[in-house]
N, C-alpha and C positions, 0 to 999 in steps of 0.2 A: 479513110486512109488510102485506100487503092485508087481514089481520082487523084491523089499528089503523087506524082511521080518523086521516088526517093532521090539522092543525093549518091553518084560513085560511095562506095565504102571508105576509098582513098581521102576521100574531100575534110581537109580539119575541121572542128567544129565551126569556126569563124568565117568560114568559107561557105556555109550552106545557105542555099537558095530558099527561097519564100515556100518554094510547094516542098524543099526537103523537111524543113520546120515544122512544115503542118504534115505532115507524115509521119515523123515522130512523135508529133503531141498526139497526133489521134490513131493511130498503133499504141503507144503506152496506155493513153487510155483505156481503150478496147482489151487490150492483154489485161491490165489493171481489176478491170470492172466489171466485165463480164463474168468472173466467176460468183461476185456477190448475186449479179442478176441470176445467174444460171440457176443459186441456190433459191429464190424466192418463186423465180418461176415453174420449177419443177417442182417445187414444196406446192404450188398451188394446185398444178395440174394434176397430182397424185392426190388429193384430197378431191377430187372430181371422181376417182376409183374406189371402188367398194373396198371395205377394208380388211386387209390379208387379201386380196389379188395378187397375181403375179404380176401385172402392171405398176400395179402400186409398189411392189418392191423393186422391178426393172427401175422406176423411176425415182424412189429414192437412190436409188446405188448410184445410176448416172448422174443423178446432183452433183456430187462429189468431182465428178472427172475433171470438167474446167480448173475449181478446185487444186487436185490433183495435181493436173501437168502445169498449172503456177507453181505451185513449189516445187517440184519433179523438176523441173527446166528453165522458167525463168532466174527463180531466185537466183540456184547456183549461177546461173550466165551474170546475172548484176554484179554476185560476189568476186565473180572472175573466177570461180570451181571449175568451167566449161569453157571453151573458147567462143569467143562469139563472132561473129560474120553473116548474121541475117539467117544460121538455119533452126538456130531454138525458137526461133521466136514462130519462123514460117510451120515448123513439129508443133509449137503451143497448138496455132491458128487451124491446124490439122485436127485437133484432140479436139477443140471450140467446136467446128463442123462435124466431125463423130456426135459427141452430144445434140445438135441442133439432126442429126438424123433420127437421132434413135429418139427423142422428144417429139420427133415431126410423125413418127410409128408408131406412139402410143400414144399421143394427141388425138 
């Protein structure tokens, strides 16, 4: 998503460029998807920890977060609950890298 350069916010649907299109497909994806991976990949990693570890609990609870801030902030942004203009989504992308810290810590 970050090699396309996005499209002004201003720009009508029918007006977007080839790299704004693919910016959007693959940001919705990544928002989309990643929290299913987030859930498989830390369910794995945490089964690599003895059980009842404080790791292993760290890393159930962080499963969750991706999780989380999809419904926390995208949803309502889709509903129109929150206004949107590029900053829920860039807050999701914020919470995505919290998790990939604190995975990359107990990893």
């Amino acid at each position: 998503m970050g090699v396309f350069v996005t499209d002004p916010m201003t720009a009508p649907p029918d007006a977007l460029t080839t790299h704004g299109v693919l910016h959007v497909i693959f940001g919705a994806s990544a928002l989309v998807l990643l929290p299913a991976a987030a859930l498989l990949i830390t369910r794995s990693l945490a089964r690599a920890h003895p059980a009842g570890s404080r790791d292993q609990a760290v890393l159930r609870g962080v499963a969750l977060l991706p999780l989380a801030g999809l419904l926390l902030i995208w949803v309502p942004e889709v509903a129109g609950l929150i206004p949107t203009g590029g900053w829920p989504d860039r807050v999701l992308f914020l919470i995505y890298t919290v998790w990939v810290v604190v995975l990359a810590r107990k990893a």
